[in-house]
VEXKE-265587 format. One record per residue (C-alpha): x, z, y. Coordinates in steps of 0.02 Angstrom, whole numbers, padded with zeros to 5 digits, always signed. Layout:
XZY...
END
This chain:
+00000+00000+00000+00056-00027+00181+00121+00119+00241+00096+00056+00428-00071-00023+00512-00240-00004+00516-00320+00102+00361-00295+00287+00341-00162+00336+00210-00132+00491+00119-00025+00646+00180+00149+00621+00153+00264+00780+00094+00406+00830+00217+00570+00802+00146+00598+00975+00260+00455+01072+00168+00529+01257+00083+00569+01268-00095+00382+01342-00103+00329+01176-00064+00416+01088-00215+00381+01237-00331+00163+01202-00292+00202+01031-00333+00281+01059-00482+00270+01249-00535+00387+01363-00572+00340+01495-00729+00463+01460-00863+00387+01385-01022+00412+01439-01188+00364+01274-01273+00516+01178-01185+00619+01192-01334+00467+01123-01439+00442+00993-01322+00626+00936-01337+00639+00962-01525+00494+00805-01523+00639+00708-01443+00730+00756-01549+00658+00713-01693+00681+00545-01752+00850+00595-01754+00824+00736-01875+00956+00660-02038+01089+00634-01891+01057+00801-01827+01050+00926-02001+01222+00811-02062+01290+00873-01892+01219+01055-01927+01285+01055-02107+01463+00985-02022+01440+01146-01903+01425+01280-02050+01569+01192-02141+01681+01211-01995+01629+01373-01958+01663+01424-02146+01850+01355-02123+01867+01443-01964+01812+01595-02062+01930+01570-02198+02084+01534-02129+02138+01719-02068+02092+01778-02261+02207+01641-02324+02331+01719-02207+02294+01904-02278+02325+01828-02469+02488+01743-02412+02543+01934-02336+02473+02050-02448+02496+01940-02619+02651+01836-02578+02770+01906-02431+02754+02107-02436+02901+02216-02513+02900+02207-02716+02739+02073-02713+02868+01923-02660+02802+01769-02768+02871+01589-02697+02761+01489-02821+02584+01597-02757+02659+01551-02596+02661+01380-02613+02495+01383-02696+02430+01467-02543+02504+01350-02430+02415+01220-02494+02235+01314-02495+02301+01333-02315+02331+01155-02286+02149+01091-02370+02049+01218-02265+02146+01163-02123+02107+00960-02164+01954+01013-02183+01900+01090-02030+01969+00936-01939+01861+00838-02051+01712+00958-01997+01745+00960-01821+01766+00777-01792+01617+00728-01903+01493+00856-01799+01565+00814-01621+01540+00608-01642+01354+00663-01743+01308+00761-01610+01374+00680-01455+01270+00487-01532+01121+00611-01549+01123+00695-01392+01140+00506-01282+01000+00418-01376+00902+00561-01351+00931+00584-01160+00896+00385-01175+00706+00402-01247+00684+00543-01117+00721+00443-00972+00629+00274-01060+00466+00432-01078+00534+00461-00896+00516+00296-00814+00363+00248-00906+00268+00384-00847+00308+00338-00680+00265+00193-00694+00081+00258-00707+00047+00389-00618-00100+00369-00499-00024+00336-00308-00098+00495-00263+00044+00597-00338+00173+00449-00245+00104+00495-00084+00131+00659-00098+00320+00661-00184+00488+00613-00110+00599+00508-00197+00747+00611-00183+00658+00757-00271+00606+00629-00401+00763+00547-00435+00842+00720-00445+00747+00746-00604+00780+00557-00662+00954+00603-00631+01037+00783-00601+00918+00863-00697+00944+00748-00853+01115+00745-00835+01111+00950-00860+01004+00920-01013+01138+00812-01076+01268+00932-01058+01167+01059-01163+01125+00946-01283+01286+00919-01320+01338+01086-01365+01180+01126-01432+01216+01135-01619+01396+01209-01584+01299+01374-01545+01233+01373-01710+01408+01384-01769+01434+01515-01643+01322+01623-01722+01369+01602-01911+01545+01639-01851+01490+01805-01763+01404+01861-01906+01533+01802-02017+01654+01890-01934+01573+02038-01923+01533+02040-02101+01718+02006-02163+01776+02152-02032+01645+02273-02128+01706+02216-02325+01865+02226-02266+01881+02414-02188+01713+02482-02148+01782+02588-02049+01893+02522-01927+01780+02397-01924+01656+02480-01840+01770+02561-01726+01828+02407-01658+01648+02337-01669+01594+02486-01557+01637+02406-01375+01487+02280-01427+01348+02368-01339+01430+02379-01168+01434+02178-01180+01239+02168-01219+01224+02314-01069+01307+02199-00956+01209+02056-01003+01026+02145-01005+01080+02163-00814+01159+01971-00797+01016+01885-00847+00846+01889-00733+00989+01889-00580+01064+01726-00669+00919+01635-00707+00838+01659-00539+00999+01585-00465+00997+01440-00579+00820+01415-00528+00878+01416-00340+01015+01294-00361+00921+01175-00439+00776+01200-00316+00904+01178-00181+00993+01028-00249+00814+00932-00258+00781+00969-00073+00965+00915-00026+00922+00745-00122+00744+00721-00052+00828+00739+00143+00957+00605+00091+00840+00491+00030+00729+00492+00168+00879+00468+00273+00945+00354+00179+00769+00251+00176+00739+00279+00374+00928+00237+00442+00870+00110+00568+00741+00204+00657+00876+00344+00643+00978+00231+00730+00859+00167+00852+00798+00349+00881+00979+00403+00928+00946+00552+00810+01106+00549+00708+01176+00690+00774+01002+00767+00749+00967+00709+00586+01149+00765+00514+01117+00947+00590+00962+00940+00493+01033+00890+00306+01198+00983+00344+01098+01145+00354+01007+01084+00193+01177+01057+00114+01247+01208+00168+01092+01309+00076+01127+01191-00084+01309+01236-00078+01260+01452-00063+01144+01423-00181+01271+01347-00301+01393+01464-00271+01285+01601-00329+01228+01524-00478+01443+01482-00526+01463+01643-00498+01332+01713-00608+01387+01583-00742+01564+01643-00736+01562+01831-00720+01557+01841-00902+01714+01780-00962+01819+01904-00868+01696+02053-00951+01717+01976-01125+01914+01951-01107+01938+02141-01043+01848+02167-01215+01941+02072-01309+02104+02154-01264+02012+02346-01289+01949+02282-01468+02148+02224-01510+02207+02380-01445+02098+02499-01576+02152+02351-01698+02350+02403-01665+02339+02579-01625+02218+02656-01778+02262+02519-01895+02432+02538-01861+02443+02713-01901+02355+02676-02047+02480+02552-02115+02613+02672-02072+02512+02814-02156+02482+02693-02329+02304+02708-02312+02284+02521-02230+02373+02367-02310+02461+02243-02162+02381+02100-02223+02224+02171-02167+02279+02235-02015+02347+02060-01984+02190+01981-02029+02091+02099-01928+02193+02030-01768+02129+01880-01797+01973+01900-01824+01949+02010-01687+02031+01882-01551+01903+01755-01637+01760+01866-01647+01749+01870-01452+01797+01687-01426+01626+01636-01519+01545+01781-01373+01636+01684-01238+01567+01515-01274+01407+01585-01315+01410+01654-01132+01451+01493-01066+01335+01411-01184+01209+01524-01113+01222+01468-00926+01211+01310-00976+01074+01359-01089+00992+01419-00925+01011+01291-00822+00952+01178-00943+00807+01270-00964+00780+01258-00803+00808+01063-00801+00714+01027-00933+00562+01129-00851+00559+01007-00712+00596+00870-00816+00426+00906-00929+00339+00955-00771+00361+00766-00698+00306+00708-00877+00135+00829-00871+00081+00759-00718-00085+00701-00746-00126+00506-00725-00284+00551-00600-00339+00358-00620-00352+00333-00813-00449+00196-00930-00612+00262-00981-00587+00277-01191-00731+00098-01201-00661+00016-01040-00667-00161-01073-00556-00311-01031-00626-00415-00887-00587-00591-00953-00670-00673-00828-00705-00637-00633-00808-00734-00533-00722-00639-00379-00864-00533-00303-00822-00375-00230-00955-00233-00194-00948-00056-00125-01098+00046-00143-01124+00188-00023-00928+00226-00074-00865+00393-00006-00684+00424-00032-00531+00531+00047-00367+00577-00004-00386+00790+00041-00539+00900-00022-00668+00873+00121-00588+00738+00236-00671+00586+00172-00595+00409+00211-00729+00339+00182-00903+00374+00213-01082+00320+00131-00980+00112+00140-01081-00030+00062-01037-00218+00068-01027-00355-00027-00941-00507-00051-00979-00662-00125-00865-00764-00233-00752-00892-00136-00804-00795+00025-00668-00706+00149-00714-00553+00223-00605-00477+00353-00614-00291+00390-00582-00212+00588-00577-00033+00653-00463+00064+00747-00319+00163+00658-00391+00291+00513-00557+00207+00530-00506+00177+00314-00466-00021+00323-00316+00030+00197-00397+00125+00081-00549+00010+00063-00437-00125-00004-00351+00011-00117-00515+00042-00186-00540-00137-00256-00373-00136-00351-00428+00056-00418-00277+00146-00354-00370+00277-00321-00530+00355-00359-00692+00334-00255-00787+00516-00253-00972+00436-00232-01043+00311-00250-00961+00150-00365-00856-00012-00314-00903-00169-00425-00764-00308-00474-00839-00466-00548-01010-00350-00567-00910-00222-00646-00875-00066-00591-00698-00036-00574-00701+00138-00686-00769+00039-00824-00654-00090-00842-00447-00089-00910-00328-00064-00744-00216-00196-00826-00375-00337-00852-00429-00290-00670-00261-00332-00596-00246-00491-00673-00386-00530-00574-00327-00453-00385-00181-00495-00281-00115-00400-00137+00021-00468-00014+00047-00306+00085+00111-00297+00273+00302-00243+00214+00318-00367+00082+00443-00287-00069+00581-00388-00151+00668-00354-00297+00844-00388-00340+00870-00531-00432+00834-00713-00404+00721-00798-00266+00628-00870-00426+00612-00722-00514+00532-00661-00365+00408-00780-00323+00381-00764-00510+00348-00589-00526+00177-00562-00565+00164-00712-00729+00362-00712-00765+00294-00891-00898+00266-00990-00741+00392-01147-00727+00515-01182-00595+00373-01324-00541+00244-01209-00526+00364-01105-00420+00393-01213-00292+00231-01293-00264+00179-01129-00215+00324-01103-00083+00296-01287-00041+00116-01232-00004+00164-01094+00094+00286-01164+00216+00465-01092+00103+00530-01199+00013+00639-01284+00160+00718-01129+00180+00729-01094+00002+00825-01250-00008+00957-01195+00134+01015-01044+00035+01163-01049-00071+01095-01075-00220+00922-01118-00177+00791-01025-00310+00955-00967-00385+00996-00873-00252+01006-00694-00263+00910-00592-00164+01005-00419-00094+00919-00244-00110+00740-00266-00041+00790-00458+00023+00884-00384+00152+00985-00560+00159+00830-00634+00202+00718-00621+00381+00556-00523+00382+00474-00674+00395+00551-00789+00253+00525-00614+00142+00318-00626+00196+00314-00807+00135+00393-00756-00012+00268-00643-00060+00155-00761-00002+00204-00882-00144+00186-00733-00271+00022-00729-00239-00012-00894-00272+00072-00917-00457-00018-00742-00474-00184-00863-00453-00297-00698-00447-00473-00733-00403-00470-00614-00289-00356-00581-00154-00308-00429-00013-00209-00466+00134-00159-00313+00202-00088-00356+00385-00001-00479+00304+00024-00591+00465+00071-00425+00552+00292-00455+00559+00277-00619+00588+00318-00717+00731+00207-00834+00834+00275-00992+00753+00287-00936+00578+00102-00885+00597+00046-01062+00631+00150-01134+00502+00070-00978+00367-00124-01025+00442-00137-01187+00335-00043-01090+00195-00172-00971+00188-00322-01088+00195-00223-01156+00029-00210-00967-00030-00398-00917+00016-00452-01084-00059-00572-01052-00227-00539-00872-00193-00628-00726-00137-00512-00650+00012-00540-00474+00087-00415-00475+00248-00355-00316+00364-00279-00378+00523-00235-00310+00687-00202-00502+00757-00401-00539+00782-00365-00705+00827-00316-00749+00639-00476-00682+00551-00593-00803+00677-00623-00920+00556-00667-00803+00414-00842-00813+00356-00888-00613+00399-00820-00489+00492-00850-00300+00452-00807-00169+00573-00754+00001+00538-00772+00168+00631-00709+00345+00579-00741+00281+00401-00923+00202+00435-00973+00023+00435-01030+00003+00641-01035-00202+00649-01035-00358+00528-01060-00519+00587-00969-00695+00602-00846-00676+00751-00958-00753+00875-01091-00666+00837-00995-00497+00847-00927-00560+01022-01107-00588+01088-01156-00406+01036-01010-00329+01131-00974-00158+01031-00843-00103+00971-00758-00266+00877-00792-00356+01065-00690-00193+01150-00534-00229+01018-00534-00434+01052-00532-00399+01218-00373-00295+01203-00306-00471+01131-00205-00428+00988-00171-00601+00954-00056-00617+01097+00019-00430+01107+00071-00395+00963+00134-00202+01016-00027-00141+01093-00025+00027+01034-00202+00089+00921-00218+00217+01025-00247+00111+01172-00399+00066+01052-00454+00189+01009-00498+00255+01207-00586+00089+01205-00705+00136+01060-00804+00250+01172-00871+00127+01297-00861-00018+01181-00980+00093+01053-01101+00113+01181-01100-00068+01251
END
């Protein structure tokens, strides 16, 4: 939809709205079924994924192992009076396989698990992308693309990282308890001696954790704001620039930067506190290790292989407890992520096919509103008590001031929104009751900003039937007045068109979406200001194009230029939402109300003439 001209349009968000803002749009309560939700992902890469978890327990087992292999080679082969070079050698080679095959382990879980973990984050942004693809343009109004493409993007990219490690903490865990296990068979005492500094780490963490999560919650809620300014930026640089507001406008996003950078400070500081705690714990455990076992070796009652053995599985007992802490904030932060993500997933499709809509085939082009009321905010209607109709082959244009709901009539016919009362009839059907996709086939838009793709100027003009032939193609731009300058570029339809057709003029891009619309061959076609950027000369050259364009076709035309909707066959004029006039131009001139008020203003000729001017005209004009 036009985002500038004459209908009403929906609220937009503020990219400068409080992390309050983005938390209503999207809530904030953690779920417990994101895990479930991701598992689904997850799924049909369930073989990959229990080879990589079986790979995990292996390698944990050989991590495991190897310190008791090292207690056998003391205690059985090296110690005073127990020397025995052939048990040695025997050992060295049990040493060797559980050493080959925890490489083995390790290598076969890290390329399982990191194939898993990208075709994974692949289907989620596929889910992603389609679902954005249909969401009703009443939840687009109201989101900013920075916010959305930090979930697309940031968020996902968190998710990844988690992914990725995933599995590993599963091996964590079998090696804590393993550990902790072997410690116990092999001196239940000193083992829980040095197992006793445990519950200050789970103290420390009962306090770490709400603080944490709250601050990953803030960074990420920070980030997305950061983004959204950007974007909008990013999106508005040249009236930026023609404001003079850069100074202005960097103020602005450095003091949103400046929040996103605090905010991530806190939540690295949360995710790091940790490993300083565990290490200090570490070294205490090693020192009860050396000092009672020790004696106890001295004293006879403790042999050193044990004591040996007990080193190292103390120093590996707390390295599992160190990446489980790390694990753990990125655990968080995932969780997080993947909250948002699933959020942008849920949101609900407000304009859905009824479960018996039918395919419309076949449209004879008649468009009908009857006694439509429609708005875009809980009692503000749009549009109030409308009814029209228009035959097939018949143009209609519709007039009004600014917000008098030009816009958002014509957004009614394609079904991007919802009408509250009353019902809008395509090809005598109403619009709820047919498919979306049949009831586009059969309605074209060319909107005031017309929007390019990148990619060819063929592919473009192509767009909406991408079978149509390179002759098809350019009759239509012949029709339309492009294809000389089609011809001029580079490459001609080869050419490639920059972000948005930026290498191209306003006006070459309008006659390019001009020629869309005609391989589109709808039956029914909306010109939304579609005259409105271009220039005197271009105009008269586009008149006879659109004759061609209206031509077997039922047209329904907003335009602030009156001069260029003289010809069509009825005029309807709009006020605050209510049909006030409909006529034939002359007729409407001979009446003198409101549609005589806004000719006289001569839009035709000033293009500029601000809609407020008009609207201080409506008064007298209404009463003329």
């Amino acid at each position: 939809m036009s985002t500038t001209g004459g209908g009403s349009h929906p609220p937009k968000a503020v990219v400068g709205s409080q992390v309050s803002q983005d938390e209503e749009m999207f809530g904030r309560a953690f779920d417990g079924q994101v895990i479930r939700r991701f598992l689904g992902f997850c799924w049909p890469y369930r073989k990959s994924l229990c080879v990589a978890i079986v790979s995990v327990l292996v390698f944990t087992a050989s991590q495991v192992a190897i310190p008791f292999v090292i207690l056998l080679a003391i205690d059985n082969a090296l110690v005073e009076g127990r020397q025995d070079r052939a048990l040695l050698e025997m050992i060295a080679l049990i040493f060797a396989a559980v050493v080959i095959l925890n490489y083995g382990a390790n290598f076969l879980q890290e390329s399982l698990v990191g194939c898993a973990a990208e075709r994974v984050l692949i289907d989620l942004r596929r889910a992603m992308f389609t679902h954005l693809q249909r969401v009703s343009l009443s939840f687009m109004d109201r989101t900013e693309v920075g916010r959305l493409m930090s979930r697309l993007q940031s968020d996902v990219s968190a998710l990844q990282e988690f992914l990725e490690s995933s599995i590993f903490a599963v091996g964590d865990l079998v090696l804590l308890v393993g550990i902790v296990a072997v410690l116990l068979v092999l001196d239940w005492n000193l083992g829980l001696l040095t197992l006793s500094i445990v519950p200050v780490l789970f103290v420390m963490r009962i306090i770490w954790l709400p603080r944490a999560k709250e601050a990953f919650m803030r960074a990420r809620e920070a980030n997305s704001i950061a983004n959204g300014a950007l974007a909008e930026a990013i999106h508005g640089v040249r009236t930026v620039q023609g404001m003079v507001r850069e100074k202005v406008n960097f103020s602005l996003y450095d003091d949103r930067a400046r929040q996103n950078m605090l905010a991530h400070f806190r939540a690295a500081k949360f995710a790091q506190i940790n490993v300083p705690i565990v290490d200090t714990l570490t070294g205490g455990a090693m020192a009860i290790v050396i000092v009672v076992g020790g004696n106890q070796v001295l004293g006879g009652t403790l042999d050193l292989g044990v004591m040996v053995a007990f080193i190292f599985y103390v120093q590996r007992f707390f390295d599992p407890i160190r990446s489980l802490t790390l694990q753990y904030s990125l655990m968080q932060r995932a969780m997080v992520s993947g909250q948002r993500i699933l959020e942008v997933l849920d949101v609900k499709i407000a304009v859905e096919d009824k479960p018996d809509a039918i395919d419309m085939v076949t449209c004879e082009g008649s468009i009908e509103f009857r006694d439509v009321t429609f708005g875009y905010v809980k009692n503000q209607p749009v549009l109030r008590n409308v009814s029209f109709k228009v035959a097939p082959g018949e143009t209609v244009a519709l007039v009004g001031p600014t917000g008098s709901g030009k816009t958002s009539a014509t957004a009614l016919v394609h079904r991007f929104y919802d009408i509250w009362d009353g019902a809008v009839l395509v090809g005598g059907h109403d619009v709820r009751d047919v498919t979306q996709r049949s009831l586009g086939q059969h309605v074209a838009m060319v909107l005031q900003e017309p929007f390019l793709f990148t990619g060819t100027v063929f592919d473009n003009i192509r767009y909406r039937c991408t079978d149509a032939s390179r002759e098809t193609v350019i009759e239509a731009a012949k029709a339309v007045g492009a294809h000389e300058f089609i011809e001029k570029l580079a490459d001609g339809y080869d050419s490639i068109l920059e972000q948005r057709g930026a290498n191209l003029s306003l006006g070459q891009r309008q006659l390019l979406s001009f020629a869309r619309a005609i391989v589109a061959d709808a039956k029914i076609l909306i010109l939304d200001e579609a005259t409105a950027n271009i220039d005197s000369y271009t105009e008269m050259q586009i008149q006879t194009a659109l004759a061609k364009l209206l031509e077997g076709r039922t047209g329904l035309v907003i335009a602030h230029r009156l001069a260029t909707i003289r010809g069509c066959d009825r005029i309807i004029v709009l006020q605050d939402g209510e049909i006030c006039e409909e006529g034939p131009h002359d007729a409407l001139m001979q009446a003198g109300g409101l549609y005589a008020g806004l000719y006289t203003l001569n839009y035709a000729s000033f293009d500029d003439v601000a809609d407020d001017v008009a609207d201080s005209l409506i008064g007298t004009a209404g009463t003329t």
